[in-house]
N, C-alpha and C positions, 0 to 999 in steps of 0.2 A: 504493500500500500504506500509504498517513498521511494518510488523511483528515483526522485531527485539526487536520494543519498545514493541508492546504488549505481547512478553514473557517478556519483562525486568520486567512489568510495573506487571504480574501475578507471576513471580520466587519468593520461597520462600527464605529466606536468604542461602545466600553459604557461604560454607568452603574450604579453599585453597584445590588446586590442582595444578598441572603445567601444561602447555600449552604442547601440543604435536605439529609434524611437521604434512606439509598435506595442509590444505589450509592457505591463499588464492594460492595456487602452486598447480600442479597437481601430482608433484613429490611427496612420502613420506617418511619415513625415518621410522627406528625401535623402534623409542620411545612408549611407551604405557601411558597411564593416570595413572596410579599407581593403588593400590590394593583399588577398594569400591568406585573409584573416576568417576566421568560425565566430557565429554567435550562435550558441544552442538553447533554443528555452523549454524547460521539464515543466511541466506546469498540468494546471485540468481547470476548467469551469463547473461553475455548479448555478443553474438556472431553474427556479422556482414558481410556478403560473399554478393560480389557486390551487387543485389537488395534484396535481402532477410536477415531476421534479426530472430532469438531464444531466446528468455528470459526464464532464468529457473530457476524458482525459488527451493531452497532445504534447507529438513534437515539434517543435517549431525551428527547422534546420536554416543557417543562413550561410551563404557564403560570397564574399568580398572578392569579384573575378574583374580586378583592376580597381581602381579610383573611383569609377564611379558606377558600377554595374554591381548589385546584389540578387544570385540566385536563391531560390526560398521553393525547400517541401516539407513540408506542414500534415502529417499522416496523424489520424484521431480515431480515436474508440467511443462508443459511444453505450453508457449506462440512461435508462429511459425508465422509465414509473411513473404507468395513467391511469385513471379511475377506472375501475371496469375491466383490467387490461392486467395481466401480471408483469412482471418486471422482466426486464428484458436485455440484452447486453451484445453488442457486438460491432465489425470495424464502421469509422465515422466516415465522412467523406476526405480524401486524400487532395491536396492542395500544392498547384505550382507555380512560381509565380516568377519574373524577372523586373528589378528595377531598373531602369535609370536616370539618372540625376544627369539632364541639361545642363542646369543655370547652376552657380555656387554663391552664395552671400556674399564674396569676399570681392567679388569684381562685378556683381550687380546687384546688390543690395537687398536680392532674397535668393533662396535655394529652392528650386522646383525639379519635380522629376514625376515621369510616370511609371505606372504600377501593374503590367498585364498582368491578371490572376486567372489558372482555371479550377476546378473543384471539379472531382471525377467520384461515382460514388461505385459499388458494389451492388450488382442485383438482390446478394441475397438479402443485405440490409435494407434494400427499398420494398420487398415484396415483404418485411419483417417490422417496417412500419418508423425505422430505426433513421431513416432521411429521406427527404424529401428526394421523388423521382425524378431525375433529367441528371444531366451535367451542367454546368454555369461556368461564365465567362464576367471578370469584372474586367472594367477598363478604369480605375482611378488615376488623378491627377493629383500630385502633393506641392504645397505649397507653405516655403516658413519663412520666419523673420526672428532673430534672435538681438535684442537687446540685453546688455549686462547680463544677471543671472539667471532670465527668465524666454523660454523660447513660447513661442506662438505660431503653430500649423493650422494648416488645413487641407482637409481632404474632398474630393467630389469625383460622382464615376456613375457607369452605368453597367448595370449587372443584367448578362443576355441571360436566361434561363430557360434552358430545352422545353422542360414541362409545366412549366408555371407563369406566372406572369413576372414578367420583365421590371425592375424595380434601379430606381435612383438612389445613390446615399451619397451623403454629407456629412463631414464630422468638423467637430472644430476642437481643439486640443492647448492645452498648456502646460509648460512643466517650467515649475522655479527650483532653484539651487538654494538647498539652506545651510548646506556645505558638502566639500568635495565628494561625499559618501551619501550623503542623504538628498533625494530630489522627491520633491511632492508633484502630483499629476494629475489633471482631472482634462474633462470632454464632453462635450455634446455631440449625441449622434442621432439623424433621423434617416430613417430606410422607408421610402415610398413608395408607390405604386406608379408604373411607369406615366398613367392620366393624373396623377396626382389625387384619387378620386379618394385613397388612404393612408395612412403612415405610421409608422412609431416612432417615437421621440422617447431615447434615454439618457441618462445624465450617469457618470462615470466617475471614478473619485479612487486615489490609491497614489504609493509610492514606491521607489525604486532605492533598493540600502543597498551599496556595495562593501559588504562586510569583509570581501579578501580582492585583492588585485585581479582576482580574474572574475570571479562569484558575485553574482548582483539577485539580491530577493526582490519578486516582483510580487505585489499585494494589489488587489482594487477591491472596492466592492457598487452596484450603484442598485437603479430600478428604473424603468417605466415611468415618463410624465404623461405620454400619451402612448394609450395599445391600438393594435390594431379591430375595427370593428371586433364586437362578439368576442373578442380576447380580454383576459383579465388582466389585472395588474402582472409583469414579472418582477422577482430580486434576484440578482444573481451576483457572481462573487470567481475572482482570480485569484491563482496562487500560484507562483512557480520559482523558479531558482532559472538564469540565466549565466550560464557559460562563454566564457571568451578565449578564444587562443588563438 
């Protein structure tokens, strides 16, 4: 049940790298890992909608292929408990994604980059009720601006979706320095309906402790300010340990 530790306890020694934006938020930002460099994040979500609850455990693999190019696969398991329904367990949908960062702050005054993602899911978990059927394609845009010890992104994209309807999201993110180790983070994000006819709207809250040179604990927790029709309130919550070398 701590994965975290049994990679810690298997990880061969690391060498610096910087932390990139992303989790524990849902929002990302255009930073990359740098050229040759790893960021791994052990982590799971736990997401709670009146009687029913999702535990999901994931890897979130990154890798730094030059200055400004970051490849990303993202494989997730997914634990599920609905009314009426026994409990249930098996893989989530699998995520691939390439960034890259255009513009740099430091010779135009913000950082932007784009985000192709796809998400590919398993038959047998869609016919087991475990995700949603099709494959999906996002297209996001990232945008930042960093003054002193506080940065400010944003995100915006449009996610194709094989069997469902086609939806827009939006995040807006900030993280402050309250020193070299501790950064607090919070976000707004709303995911729409491609007519804009529905939406959710959640607010996001948590921070990032780099308790050893390579090691960074990621925490958030938020909820639902607006669901979507016929849905209830969610609360949901992150946890993970992030890897550098």
């Amino acid at each position: 049940m701590n994965p975290a530790a049994l990679l810690a306890a298997l990880a061969t020694p690391l060498l610096g790298a910087s932390a990139v934006a992303g989790p524990p938020l849902e929002t990302d930002d255009p930073d990359t890992p740098g050229p040759n460099n790893w960021e791994i994040n052990v982590s799971s979500m736990l997401e709670t909608r009146r009687d029913s609850w999702e535990f999901t455990p994931l890897f979130d693999i990154n890798y730094g292929a030059g200055e400004r190019i970051q490849l990303k696969l993202k494989p997730r398991a997914v634990v599920l408990d609905e009314p009426r329904a026994r409990a249930r367990a098996g893989a989530g949908n699998i995520q691939l994604g390439v960034k890259w960062r255009f513009l740099d702050q430091a010779s135009h005054g913000v950082s932007m980059s784009v985000y192709p993602q796809v998400d590919f899911n398993t038959p047998r978990s869609v016919k087991r009720g475990l995700v949603d059927d099709g494959h999906e394609l996002i297209l996001p845009v990232q945008v930042l601006c960093a003054v002193g010890q506080t940065r400010v992104y944003a995100e915006a994209g449009y996610n194709w979706r094989e069997e469902q309807t086609d939806e827009w999201v939006f995040g807006l993110a900030a993280e402050h320095s309250l020193s070299q180790k501790f950064r607090l983070v919070g976000e707004l994000r709303d995911i729409t309906k491609r007519d804009f006819a529905d939406h959710e709207l959640f607010f996001n809250a948590g921070f990032k402790w780099s308790f050893s040179t390579h090691t960074t604990l990621l925490a958030s927790a938020g909820r639902t300010l607006h669901e979507w029709r016929n849905e209830g309130a969610a609360v949901f919550s992150y946890l993970g340990v992030q890897f550098t070398f």
